[in-house]
C-alpha positions as CSV (number, residue, x, y, z in Angstrom):
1,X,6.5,14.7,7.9
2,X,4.3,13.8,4.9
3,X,4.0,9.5,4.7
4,X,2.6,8.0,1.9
5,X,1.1,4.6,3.0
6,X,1.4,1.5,0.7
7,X,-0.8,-1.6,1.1
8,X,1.7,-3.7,2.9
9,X,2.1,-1.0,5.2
10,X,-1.2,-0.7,5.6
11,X,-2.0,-4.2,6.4
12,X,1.8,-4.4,8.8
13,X,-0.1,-1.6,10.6
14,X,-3.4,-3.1,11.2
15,X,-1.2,-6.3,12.6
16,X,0.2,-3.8,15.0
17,X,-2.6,-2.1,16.0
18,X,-1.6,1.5,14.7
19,X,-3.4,3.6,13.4
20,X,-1.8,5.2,10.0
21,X,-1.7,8.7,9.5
22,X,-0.8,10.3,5.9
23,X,-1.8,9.6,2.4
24,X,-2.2,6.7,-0.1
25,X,-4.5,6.4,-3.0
26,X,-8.1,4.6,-3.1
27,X,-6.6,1.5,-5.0
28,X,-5.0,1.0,-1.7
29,X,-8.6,0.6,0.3
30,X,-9.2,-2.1,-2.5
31,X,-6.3,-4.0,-2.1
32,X,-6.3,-4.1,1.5
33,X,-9.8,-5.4,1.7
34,X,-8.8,-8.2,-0.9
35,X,-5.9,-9.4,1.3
36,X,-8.2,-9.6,4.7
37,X,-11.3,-11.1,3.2
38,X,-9.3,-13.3,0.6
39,X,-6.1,-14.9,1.5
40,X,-6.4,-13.8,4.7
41,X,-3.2,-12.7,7.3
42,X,-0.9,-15.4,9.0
43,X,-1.4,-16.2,12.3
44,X,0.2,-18.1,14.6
45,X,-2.1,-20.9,15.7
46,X,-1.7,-24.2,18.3
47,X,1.8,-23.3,16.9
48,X,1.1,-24.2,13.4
49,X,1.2,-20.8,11.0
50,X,-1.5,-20.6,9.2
51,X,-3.7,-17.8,6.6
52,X,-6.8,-16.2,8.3
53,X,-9.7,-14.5,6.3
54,X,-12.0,-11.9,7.8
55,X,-15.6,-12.3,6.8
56,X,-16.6,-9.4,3.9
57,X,-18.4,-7.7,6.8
58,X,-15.8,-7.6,9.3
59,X,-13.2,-7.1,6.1
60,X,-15.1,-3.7,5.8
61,X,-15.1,-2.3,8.9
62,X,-11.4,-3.0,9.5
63,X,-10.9,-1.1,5.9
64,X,-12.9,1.5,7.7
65,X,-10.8,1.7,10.6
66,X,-7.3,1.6,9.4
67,X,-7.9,3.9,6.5
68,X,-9.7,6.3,8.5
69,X,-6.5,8.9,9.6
70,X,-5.5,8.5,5.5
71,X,-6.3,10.8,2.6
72,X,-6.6,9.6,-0.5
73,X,-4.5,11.4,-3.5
74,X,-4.9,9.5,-6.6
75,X,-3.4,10.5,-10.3
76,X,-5.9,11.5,-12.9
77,X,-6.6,9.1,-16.0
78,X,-4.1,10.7,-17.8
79,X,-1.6,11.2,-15.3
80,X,-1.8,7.6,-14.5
81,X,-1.0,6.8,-18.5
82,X,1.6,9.8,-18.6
83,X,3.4,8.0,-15.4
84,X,2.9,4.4,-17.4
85,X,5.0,6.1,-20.0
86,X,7.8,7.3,-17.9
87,X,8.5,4.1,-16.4
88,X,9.2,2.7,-19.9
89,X,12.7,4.5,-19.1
90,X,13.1,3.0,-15.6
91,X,13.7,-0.6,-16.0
92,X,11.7,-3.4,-15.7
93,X,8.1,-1.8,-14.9
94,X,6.4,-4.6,-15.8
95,X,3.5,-7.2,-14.8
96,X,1.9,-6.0,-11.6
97,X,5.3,-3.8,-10.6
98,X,3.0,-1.5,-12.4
99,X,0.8,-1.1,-9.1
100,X,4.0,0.1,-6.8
101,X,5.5,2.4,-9.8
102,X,2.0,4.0,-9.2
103,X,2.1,4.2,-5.9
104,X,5.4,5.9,-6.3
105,X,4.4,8.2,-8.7
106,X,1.8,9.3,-6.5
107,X,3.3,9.6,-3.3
108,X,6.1,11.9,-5.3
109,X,3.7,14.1,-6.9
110,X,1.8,14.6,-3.5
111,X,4.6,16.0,-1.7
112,X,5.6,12.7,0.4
113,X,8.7,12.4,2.2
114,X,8.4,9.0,2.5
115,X,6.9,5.5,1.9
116,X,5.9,3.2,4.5
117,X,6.0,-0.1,3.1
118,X,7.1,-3.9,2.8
119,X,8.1,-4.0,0.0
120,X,11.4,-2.1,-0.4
121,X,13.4,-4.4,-2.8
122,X,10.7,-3.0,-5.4
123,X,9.9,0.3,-4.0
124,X,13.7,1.1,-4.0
125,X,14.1,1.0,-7.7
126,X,11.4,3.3,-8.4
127,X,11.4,6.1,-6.2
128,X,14.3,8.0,-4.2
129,X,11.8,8.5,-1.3
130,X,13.0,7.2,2.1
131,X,11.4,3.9,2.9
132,X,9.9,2.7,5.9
133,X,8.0,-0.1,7.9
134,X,5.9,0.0,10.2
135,X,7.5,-1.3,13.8
């Protein structure tokens, strides 16, 4: 079965310690590296909850690591604008729901027959794929 990997699947899996197997697009790799080196992941610590950021370094290599088993498919430039257009008819595509109607778009038009992700409130409205987390 074809997965197509979002970024909050991505970052779920690197919590778990799996190692994702599929397909997501580059923009993925950049958002996940943002999330560990910026804000960080919550962590449960002296039993307070709090954010920890990976250094850029260590950032990198777990970027590496959990996007190595991946392929990247990404829409062209004007694929990318075409599937902007489309989503004028689909609701409220707006803001930065832009970035999950893309990732979508591209996980249809790869031949996915699912999404792992987090965010399925969202994801739900813009694709008929099944949805998944990682557990």
């Amino acid at each position: 079965m074809k997965t197509y990997w979002d970024t909050s699947g991505l970052i779920r899996a690197y919590m778990l310690k799996q190692t994702p197997r599929g397909v997501t697009r580059a923009h993925a790799a950049t958002e996940f590296f943002c999330v560990m080196s910026g804000p960080g992941l919550a962590v449960l610590e002296a039993g307070k909850l709090v954010k920890k950021a990976l250094s850029p370094k260590d950032a990198a290599t777990a970027t590496r690591n959990i996007f190595a088993g991946l392929e990247f498919f990404d829409l062209t430039g004007a694929k990318t604008i075409d599937a902007l257009e489309e989503s004028t008819g689909a609701g409220h595509i707006i803001g930065k729901s832009a970035h999950d109607w893309i990732h979508c778009k591209a996980a249809e038009r790869c031949g996915a027959e699912r999404i792992m992700t987090l965010n399925v409130q969202d994801f739900g409205r813009m694709t008929k794929l099944p949805l998944e987390a990682p557990v």
